[in-house]
VOPAGU-2260 file (C-alpha; in pm, 1 decimal, decimal comma):
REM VOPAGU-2260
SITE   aa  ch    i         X         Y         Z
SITE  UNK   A    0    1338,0   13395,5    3171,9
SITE  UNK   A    1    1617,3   13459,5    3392,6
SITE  UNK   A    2    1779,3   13777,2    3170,6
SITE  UNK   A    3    1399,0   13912,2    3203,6
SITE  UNK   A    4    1431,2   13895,3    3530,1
SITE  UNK   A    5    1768,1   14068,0    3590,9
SITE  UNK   A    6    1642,8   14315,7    3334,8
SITE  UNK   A    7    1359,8   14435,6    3491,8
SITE  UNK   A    8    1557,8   14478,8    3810,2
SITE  UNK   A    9    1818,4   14668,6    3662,0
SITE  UNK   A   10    1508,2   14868,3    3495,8
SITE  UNK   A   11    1303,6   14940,4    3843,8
SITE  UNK   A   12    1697,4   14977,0    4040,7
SITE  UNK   A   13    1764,3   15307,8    3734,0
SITE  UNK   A   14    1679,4   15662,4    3864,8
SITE  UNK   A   15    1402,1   15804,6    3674,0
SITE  UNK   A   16    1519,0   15991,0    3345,6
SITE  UNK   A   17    1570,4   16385,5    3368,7
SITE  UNK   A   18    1494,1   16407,0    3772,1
SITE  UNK   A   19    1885,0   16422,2    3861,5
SITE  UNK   A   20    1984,7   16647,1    3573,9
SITE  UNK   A   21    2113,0   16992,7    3736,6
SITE  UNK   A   22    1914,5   17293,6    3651,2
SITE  UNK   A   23    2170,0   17506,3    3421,3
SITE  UNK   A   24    2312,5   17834,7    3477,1
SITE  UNK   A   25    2322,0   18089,5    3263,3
SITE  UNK   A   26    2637,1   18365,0    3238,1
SITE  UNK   A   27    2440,9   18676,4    3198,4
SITE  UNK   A   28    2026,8   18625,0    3173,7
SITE  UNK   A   29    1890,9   18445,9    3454,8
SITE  UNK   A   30    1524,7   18496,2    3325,0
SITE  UNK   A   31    1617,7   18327,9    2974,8
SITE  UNK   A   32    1399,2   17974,7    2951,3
SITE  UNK   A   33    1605,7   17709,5    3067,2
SITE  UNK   A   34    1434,1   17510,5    2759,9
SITE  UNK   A   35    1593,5   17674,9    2484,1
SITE  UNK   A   36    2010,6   17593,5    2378,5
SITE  UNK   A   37    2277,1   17777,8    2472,9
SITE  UNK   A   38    2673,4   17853,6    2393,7
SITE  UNK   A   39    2914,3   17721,6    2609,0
SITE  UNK   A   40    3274,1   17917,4    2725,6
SITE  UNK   A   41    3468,0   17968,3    3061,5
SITE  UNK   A   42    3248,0   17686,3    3218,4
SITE  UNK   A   43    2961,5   17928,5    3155,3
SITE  UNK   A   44    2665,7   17919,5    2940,2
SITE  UNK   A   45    2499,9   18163,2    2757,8
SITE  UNK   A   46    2167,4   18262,7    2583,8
SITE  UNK   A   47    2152,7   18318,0    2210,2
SITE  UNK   A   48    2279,7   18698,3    2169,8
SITE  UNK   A   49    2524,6   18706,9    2433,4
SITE  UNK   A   50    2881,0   18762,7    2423,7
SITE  UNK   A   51    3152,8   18672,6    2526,1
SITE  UNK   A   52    3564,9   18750,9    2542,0
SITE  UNK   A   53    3704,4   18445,5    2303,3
SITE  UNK   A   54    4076,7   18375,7    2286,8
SITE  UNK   A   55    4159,5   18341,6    1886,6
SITE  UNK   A   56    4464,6   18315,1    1715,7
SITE  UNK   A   57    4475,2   18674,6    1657,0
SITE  UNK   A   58    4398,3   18736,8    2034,1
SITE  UNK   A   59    4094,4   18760,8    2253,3
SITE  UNK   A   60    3757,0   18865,5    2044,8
SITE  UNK   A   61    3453,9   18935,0    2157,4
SITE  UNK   A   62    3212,6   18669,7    2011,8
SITE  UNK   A   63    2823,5   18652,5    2009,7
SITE  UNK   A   64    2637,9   18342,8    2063,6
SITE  UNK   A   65    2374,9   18251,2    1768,4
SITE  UNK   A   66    2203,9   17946,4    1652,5
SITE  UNK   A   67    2320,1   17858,4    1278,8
SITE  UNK   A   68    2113,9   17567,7    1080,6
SITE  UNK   A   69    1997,4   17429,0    1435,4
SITE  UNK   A   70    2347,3   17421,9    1554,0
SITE  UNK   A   71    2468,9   17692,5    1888,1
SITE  UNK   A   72    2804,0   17853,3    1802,5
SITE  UNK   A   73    3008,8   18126,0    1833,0
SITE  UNK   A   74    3020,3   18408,6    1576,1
SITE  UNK   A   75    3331,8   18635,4    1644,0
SITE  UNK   A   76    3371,5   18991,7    1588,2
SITE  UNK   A   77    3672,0   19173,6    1514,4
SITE  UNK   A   78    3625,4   19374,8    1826,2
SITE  UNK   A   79    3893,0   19314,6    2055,6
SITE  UNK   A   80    3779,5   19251,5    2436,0
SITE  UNK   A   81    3742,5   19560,1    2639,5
SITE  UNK   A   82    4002,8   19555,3    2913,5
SITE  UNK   A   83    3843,2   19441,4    3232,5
């Protein structure tokens, strides 16, 4: 009886699930829904079809961000990255 007890106090003590969480950010489309999944580089996110300058091993790439069997990753492109 006692563990119920500390149980349900550590229950009703817990901030609600999902009210704390920090609204994310996108890198380039602010109006993309903030429901669907994103790529993450440069402490950025970004929405399915962006890009993005990669470092790879044969030097920085742009890379686009797709969705592959449910999965968000990066798909890069032998374009280099325009010089900014």
């Amino acid at each position: 009886m006692r563990s119920v007890v500390v149980f349900l106090g550590l229950i009703a003590g817990a901030p609600a699930l999902g009210h704390d969480m920090p609204v994310p950010q996108t890198a380039q489309a602010p109006a993309h829904n903030l429901l669907d999944c994103y790529c993450r580089a440069q402490g950025k996110m970004f929405a399915v079809g962006e890009k993005a300058c990669l470092k790879t091993t044969e030097g920085p790439k742009l890379a686009q961000c797709q969705m592959e069997i449910n999965v968000m990753s990066w798909t890069i492109t032998e374009v280099p990255c325009p010089d900014t």
